[in-house]
N, CA, C and O atoms as a Tinker XYZ file with bonds, in Angstrom:
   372  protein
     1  N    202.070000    1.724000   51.128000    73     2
     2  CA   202.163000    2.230000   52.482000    64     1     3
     3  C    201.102000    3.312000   52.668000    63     2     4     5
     4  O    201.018000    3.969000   51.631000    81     3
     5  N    200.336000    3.696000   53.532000    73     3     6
     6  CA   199.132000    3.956000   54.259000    64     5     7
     7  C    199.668000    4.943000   55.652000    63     6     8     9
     8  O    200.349000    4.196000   56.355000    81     7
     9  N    199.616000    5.912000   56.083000    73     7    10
    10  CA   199.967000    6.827000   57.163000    64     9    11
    11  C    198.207000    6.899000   57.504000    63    10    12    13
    12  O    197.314000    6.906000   56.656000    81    11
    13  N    198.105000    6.930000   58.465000    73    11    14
    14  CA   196.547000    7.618000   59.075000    64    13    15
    15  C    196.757000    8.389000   60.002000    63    14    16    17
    16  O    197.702000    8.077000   60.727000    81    15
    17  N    196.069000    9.533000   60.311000    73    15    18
    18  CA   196.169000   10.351000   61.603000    64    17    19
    19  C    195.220000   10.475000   62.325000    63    18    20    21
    20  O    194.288000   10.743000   61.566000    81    19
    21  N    194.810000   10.445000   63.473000    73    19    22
    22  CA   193.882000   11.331000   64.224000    64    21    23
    23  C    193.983000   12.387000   64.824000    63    22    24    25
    24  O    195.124000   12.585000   65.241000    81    23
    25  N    192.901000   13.548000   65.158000    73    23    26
    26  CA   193.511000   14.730000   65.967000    64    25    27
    27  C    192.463000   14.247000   66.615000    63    26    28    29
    28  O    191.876000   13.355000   66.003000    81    27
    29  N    191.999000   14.558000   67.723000    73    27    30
    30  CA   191.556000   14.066000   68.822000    64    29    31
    31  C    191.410000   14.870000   70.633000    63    30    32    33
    32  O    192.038000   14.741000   71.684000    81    31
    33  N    190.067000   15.794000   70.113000    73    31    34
    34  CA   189.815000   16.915000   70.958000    64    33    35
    35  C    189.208000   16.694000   72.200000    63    34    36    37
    36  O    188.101000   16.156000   72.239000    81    35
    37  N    189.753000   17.016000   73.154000    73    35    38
    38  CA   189.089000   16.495000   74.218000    64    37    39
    39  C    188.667000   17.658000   75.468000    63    38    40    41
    40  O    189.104000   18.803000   75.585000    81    39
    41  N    187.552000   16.855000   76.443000    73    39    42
    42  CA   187.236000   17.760000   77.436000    64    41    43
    43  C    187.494000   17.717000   78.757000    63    42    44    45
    44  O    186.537000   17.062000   79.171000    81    43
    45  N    188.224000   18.012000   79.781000    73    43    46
    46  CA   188.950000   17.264000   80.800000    64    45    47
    47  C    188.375000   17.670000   82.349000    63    46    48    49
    48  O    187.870000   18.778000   82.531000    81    47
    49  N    188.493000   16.695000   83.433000    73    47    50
    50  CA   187.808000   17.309000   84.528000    64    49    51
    51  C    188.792000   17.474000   85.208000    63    50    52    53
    52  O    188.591000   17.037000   86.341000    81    51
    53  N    190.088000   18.028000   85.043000    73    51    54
    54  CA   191.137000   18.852000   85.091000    64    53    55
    55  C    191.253000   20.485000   86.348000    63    54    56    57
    56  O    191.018000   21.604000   85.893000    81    55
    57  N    191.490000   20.357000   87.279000    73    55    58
    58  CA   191.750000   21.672000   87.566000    64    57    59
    59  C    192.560000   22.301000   87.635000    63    58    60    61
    60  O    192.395000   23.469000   87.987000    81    59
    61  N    193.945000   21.743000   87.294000    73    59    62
    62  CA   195.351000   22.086000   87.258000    64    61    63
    63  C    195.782000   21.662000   86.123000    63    62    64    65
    64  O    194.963000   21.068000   85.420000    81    63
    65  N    197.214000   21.843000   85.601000    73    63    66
    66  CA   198.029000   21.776000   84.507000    64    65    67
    67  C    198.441000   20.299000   85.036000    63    66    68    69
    68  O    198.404000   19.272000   84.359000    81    67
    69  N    198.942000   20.437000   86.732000    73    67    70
    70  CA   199.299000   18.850000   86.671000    64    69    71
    71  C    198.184000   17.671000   86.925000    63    70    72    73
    72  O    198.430000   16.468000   87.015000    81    71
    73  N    197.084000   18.215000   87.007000    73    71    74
    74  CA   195.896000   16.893000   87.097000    64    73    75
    75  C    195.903000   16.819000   85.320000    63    74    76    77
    76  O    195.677000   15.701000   84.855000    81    75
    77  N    196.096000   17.699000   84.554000    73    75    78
    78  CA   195.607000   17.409000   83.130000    64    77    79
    79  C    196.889000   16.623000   82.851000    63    78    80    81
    80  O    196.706000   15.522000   82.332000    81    79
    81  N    198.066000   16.956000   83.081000    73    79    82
    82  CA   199.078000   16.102000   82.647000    64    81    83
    83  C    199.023000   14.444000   82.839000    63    82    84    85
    84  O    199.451000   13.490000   82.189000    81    83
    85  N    198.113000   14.645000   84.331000    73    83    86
    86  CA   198.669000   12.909000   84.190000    64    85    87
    87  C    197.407000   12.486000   83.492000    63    86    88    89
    88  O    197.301000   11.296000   83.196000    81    87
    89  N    196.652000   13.137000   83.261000    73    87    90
    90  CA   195.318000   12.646000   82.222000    64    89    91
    91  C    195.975000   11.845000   81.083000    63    90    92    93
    92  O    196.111000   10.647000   80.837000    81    91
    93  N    196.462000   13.448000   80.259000    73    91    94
    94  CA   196.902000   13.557000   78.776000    64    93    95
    95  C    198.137000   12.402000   78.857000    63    94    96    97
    96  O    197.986000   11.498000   78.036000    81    95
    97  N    199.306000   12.294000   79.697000    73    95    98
    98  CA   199.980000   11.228000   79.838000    64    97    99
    99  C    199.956000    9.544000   79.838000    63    98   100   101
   100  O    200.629000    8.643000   79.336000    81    99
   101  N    198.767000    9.666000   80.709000    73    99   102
   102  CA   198.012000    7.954000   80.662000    64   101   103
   103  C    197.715000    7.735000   79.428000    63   102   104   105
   104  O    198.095000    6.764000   78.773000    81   103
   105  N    196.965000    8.697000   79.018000    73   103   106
   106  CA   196.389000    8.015000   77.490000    64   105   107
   107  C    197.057000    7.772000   76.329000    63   106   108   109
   108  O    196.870000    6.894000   75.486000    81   107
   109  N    198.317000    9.151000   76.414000    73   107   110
   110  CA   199.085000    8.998000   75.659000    64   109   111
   111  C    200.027000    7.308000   75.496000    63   110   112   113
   112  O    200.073000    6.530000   74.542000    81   111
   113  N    200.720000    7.234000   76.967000    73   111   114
   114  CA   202.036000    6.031000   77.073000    64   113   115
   115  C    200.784000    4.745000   76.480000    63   114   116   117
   116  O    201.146000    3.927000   75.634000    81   115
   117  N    199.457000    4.722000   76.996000    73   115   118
   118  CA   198.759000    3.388000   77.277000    64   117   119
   119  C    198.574000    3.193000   75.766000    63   118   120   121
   120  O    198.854000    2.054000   75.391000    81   119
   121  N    198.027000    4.331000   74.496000    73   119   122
   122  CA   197.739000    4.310000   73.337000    64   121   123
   123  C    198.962000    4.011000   72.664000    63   122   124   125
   124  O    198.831000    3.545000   71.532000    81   123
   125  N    199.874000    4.137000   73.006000    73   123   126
   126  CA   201.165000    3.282000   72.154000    64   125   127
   127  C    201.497000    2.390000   72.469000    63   126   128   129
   128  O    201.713000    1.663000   71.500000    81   127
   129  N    201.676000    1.990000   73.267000    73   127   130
   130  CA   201.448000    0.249000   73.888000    64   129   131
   131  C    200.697000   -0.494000   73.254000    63   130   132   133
   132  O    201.060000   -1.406000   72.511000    81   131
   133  N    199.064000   -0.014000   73.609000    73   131   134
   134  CA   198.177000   -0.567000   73.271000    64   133   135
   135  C    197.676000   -1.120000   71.534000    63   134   136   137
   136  O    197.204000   -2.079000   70.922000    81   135
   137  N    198.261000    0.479000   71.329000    73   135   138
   138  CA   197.730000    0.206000   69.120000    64   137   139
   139  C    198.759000    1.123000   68.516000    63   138   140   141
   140  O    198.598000    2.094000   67.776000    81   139
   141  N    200.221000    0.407000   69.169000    73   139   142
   142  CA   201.565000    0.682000   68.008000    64   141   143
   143  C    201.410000    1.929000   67.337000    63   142   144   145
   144  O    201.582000    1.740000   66.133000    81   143
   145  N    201.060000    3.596000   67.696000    73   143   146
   146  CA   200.761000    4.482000   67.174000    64   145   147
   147  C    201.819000    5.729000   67.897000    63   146   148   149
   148  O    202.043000    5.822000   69.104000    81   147
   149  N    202.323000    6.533000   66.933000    73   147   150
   150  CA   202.805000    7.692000   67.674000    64   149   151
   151  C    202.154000    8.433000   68.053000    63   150   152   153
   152  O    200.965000    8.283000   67.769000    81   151
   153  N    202.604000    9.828000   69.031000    73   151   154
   154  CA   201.310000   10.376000   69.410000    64   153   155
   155  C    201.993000   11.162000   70.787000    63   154   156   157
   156  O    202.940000   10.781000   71.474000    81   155
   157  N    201.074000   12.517000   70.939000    73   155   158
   158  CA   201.351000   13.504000   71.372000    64   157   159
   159  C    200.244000   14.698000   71.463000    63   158   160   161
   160  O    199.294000   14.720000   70.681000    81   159
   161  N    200.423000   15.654000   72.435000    73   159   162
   162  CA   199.744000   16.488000   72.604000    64   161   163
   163  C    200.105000   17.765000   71.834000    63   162   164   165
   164  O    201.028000   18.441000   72.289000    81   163
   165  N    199.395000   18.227000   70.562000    73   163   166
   166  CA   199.302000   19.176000   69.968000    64   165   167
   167  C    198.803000   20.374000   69.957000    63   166   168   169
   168  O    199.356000   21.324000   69.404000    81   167
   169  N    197.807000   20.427000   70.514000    73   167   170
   170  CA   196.987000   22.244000   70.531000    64   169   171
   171  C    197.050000   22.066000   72.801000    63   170   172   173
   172  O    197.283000   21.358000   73.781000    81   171
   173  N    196.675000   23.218000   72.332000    73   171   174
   174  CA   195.682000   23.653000   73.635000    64   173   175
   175  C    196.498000   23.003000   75.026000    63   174   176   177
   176  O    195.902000   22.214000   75.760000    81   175
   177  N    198.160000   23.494000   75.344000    73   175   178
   178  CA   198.801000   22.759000   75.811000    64   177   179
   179  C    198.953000   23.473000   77.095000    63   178   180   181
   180  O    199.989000   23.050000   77.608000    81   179
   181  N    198.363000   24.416000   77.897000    73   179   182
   182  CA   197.973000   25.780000   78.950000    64   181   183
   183  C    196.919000   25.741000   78.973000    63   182   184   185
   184  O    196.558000   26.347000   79.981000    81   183
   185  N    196.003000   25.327000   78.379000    73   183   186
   186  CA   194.358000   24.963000   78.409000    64   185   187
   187  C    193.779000   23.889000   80.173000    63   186   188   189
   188  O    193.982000   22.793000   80.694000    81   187
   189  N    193.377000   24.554000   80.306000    73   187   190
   190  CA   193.524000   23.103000   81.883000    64   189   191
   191  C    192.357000   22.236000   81.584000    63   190   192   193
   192  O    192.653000   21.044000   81.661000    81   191
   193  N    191.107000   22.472000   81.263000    73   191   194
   194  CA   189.981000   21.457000   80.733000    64   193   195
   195  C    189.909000   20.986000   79.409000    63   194   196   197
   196  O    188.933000   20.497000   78.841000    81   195
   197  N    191.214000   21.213000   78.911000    73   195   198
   198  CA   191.035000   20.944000   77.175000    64   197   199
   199  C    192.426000   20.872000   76.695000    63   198   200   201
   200  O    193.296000   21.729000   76.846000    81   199
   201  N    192.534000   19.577000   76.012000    73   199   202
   202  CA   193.566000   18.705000   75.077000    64   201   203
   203  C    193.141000   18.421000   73.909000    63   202   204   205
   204  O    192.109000   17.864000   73.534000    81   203
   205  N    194.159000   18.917000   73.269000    73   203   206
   206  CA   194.177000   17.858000   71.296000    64   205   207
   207  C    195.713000   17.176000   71.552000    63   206   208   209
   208  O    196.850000   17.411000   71.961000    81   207
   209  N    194.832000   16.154000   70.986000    73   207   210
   210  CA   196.307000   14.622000   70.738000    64   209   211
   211  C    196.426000   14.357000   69.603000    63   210   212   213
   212  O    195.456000   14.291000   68.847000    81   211
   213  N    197.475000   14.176000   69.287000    73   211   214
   214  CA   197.463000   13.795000   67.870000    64   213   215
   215  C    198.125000   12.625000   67.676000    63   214   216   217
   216  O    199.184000   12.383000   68.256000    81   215
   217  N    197.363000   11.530000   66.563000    73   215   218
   218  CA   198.037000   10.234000   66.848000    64   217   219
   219  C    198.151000    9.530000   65.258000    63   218   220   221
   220  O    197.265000    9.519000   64.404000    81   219
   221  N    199.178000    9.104000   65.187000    73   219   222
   222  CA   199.693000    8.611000   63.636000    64   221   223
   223  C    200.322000    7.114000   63.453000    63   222   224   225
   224  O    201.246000    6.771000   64.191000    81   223
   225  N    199.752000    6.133000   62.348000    73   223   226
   226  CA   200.071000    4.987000   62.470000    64   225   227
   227  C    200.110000    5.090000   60.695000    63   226   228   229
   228  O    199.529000    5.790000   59.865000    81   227
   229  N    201.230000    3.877000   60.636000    73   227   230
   230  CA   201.679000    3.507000   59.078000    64   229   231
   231  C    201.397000    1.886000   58.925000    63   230   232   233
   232  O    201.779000    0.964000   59.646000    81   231
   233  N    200.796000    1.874000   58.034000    73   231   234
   234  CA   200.293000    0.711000   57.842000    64   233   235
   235  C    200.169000    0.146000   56.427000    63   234   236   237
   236  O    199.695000    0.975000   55.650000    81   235
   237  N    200.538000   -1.343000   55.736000    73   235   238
   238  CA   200.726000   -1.835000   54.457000    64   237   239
   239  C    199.028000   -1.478000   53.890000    63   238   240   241
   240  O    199.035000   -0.787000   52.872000    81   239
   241  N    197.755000   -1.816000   54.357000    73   239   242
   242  CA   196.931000   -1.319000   54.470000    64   241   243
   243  C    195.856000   -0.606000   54.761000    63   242   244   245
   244  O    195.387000   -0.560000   55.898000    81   243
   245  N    195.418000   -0.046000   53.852000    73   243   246
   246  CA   194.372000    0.509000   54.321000    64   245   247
   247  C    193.239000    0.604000   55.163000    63   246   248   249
   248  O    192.954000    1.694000   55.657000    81   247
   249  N    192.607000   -0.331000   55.371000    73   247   250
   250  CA   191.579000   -0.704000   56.135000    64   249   251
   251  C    192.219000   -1.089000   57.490000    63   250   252   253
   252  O    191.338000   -1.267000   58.332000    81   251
   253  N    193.232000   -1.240000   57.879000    73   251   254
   254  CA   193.937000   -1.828000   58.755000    64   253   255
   255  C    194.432000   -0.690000   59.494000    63   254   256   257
   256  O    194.716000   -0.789000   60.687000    81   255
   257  N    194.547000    0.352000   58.864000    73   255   258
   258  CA   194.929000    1.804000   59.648000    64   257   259
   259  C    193.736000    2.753000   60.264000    63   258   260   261
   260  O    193.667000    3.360000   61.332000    81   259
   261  N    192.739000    2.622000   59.052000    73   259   262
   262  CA   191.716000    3.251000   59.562000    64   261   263
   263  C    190.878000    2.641000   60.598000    63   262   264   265
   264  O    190.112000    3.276000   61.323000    81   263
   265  N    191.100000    1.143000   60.635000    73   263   266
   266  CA   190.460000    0.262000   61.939000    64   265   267
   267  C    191.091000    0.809000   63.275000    63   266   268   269
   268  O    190.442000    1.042000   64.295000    81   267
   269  N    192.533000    0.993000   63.115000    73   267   270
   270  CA   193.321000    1.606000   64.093000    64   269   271
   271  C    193.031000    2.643000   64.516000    63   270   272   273
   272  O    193.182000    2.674000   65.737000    81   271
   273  N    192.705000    3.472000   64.134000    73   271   274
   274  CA   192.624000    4.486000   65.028000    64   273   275
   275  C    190.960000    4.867000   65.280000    63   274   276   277
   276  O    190.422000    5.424000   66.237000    81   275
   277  N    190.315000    4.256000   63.842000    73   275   278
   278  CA   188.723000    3.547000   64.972000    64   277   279
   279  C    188.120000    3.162000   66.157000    63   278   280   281
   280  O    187.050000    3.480000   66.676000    81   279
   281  N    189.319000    2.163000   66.593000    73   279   282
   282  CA   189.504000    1.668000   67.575000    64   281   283
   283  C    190.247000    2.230000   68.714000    63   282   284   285
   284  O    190.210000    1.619000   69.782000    81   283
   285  N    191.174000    3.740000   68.571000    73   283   286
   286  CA   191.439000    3.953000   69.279000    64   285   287
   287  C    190.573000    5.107000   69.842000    63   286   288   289
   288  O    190.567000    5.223000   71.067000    81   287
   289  N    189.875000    5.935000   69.141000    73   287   290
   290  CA   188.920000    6.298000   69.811000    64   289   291
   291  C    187.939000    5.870000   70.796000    63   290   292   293
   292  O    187.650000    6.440000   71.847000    81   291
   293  N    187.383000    4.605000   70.236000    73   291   294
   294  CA   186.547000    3.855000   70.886000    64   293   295
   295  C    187.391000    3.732000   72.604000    63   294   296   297
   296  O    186.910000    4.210000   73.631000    81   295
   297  N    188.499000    3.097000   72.527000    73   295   298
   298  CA   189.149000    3.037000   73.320000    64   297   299
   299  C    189.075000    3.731000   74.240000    63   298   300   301
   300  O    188.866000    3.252000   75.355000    81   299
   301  N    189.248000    5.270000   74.009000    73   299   302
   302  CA   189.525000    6.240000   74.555000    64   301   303
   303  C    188.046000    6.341000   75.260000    63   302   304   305
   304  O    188.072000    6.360000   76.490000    81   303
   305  N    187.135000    6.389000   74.812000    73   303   306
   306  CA   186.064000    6.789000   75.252000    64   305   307
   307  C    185.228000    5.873000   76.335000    63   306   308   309
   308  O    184.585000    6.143000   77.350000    81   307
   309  N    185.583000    4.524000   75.551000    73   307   310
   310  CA   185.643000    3.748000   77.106000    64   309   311
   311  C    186.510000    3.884000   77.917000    63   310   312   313
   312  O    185.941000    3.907000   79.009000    81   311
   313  N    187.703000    4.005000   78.068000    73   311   314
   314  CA   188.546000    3.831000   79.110000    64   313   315
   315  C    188.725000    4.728000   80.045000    63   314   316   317
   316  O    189.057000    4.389000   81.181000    81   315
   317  N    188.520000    6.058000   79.681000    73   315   318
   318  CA   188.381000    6.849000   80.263000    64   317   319
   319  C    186.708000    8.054000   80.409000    63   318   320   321
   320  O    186.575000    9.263000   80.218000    81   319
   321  N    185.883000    7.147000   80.755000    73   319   322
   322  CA   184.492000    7.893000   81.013000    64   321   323
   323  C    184.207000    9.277000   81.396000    63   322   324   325
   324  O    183.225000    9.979000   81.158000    81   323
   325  N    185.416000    9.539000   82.118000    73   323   326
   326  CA   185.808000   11.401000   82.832000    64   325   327
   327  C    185.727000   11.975000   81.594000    63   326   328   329
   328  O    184.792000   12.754000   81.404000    81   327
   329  N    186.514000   11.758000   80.700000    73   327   330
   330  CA   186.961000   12.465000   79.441000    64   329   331
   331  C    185.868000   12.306000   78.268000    63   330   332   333
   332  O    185.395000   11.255000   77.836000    81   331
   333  N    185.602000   13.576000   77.880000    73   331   334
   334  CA   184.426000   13.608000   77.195000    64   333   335
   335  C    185.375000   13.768000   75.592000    63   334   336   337
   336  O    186.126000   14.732000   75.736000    81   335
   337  N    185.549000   13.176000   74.252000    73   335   338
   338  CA   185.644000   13.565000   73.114000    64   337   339
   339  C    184.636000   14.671000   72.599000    63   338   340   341
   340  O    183.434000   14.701000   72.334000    81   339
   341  N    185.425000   15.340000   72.585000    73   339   342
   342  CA   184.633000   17.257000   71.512000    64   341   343
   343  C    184.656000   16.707000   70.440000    63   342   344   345
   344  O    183.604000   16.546000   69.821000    81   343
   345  N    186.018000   16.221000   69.876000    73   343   346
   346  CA   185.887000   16.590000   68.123000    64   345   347
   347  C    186.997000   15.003000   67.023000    63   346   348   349
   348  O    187.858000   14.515000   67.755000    81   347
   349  N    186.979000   14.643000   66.214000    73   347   350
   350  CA   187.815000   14.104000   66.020000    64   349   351
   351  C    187.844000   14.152000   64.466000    63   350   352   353
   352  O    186.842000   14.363000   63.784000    81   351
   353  N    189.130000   13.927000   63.958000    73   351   354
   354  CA   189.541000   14.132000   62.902000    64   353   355
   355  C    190.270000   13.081000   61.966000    63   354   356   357
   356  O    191.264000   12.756000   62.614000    81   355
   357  N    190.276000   12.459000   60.895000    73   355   358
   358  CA   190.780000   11.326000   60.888000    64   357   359
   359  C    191.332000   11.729000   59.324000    63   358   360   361
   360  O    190.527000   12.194000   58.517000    81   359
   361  N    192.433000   11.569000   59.038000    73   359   362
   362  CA   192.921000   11.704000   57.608000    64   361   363
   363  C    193.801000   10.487000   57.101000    63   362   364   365
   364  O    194.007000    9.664000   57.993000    81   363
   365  N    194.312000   10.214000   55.996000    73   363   366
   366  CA   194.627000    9.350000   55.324000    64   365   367
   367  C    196.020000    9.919000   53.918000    63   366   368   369
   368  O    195.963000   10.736000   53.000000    81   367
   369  N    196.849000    9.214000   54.291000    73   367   370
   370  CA   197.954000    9.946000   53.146000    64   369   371
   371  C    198.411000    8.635000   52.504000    63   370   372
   372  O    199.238000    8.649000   51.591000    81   371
C-alpha cells in the first residue's frame, strides 16, 4: 500500500472570502469525483488571493499514485486558467 500527497499552492483572482470559496470549492468537490482523492483546504484559509489544498490518495501502487496526483495538477492548471499554481509538493509514504 502506497499513500501519496500533494500540497498544492495557489494564486487566486479572488476579492472576497466568498469569491475564493467557490473557487477553492469547485476544485475541491470536482478533484474527488474526478481522481478518487481526499482533499481539503489547509493553510492560508483568511488569505483572499491565496489557497493551499491538500490532496491524498492510497494506492496498491506506486506509479499509479504518483500518476494521480500528476495528473491532478495538470488538471488543475488546465481547468482552471484564472488560477495560477505558486508551489507544489508531492510526497510518498
Amino acid at each position: 500500500m502506497f499513500v501519496h500527497s500533494a500540497r498544492i499552492e495557489l494564486r487566486l483572482p479572488s476579492r472576497s472570502l466568498k469569491g475564493k470559496r467557490g473557487i477553492v470549492k469547485s476544485i475541491l468537490a470536482r478533484s474527488r469525483n474526478l481522481f478518487n482523492v481526499s482533499s481539503a483546504e489547509v493553510e492560508l484559509q483568511d488569505v483572499l488571493d491565496r489557497a493551499v489544498l491538500g490532496f491524498v490518495t492510497v494506492t496498491e501502487s506506486r506509479n499509479a499514485g504518483r500518476r494521480t496526483m500528476e495528473r491532478l495538477e495538470d488538471w488543475i492548471a488546465e481547468e482552471r486558467p484564472d488560477v495560477e499554481i505558486v508551489g507544489v509538493e508531492l510526497e510518498e509514504r
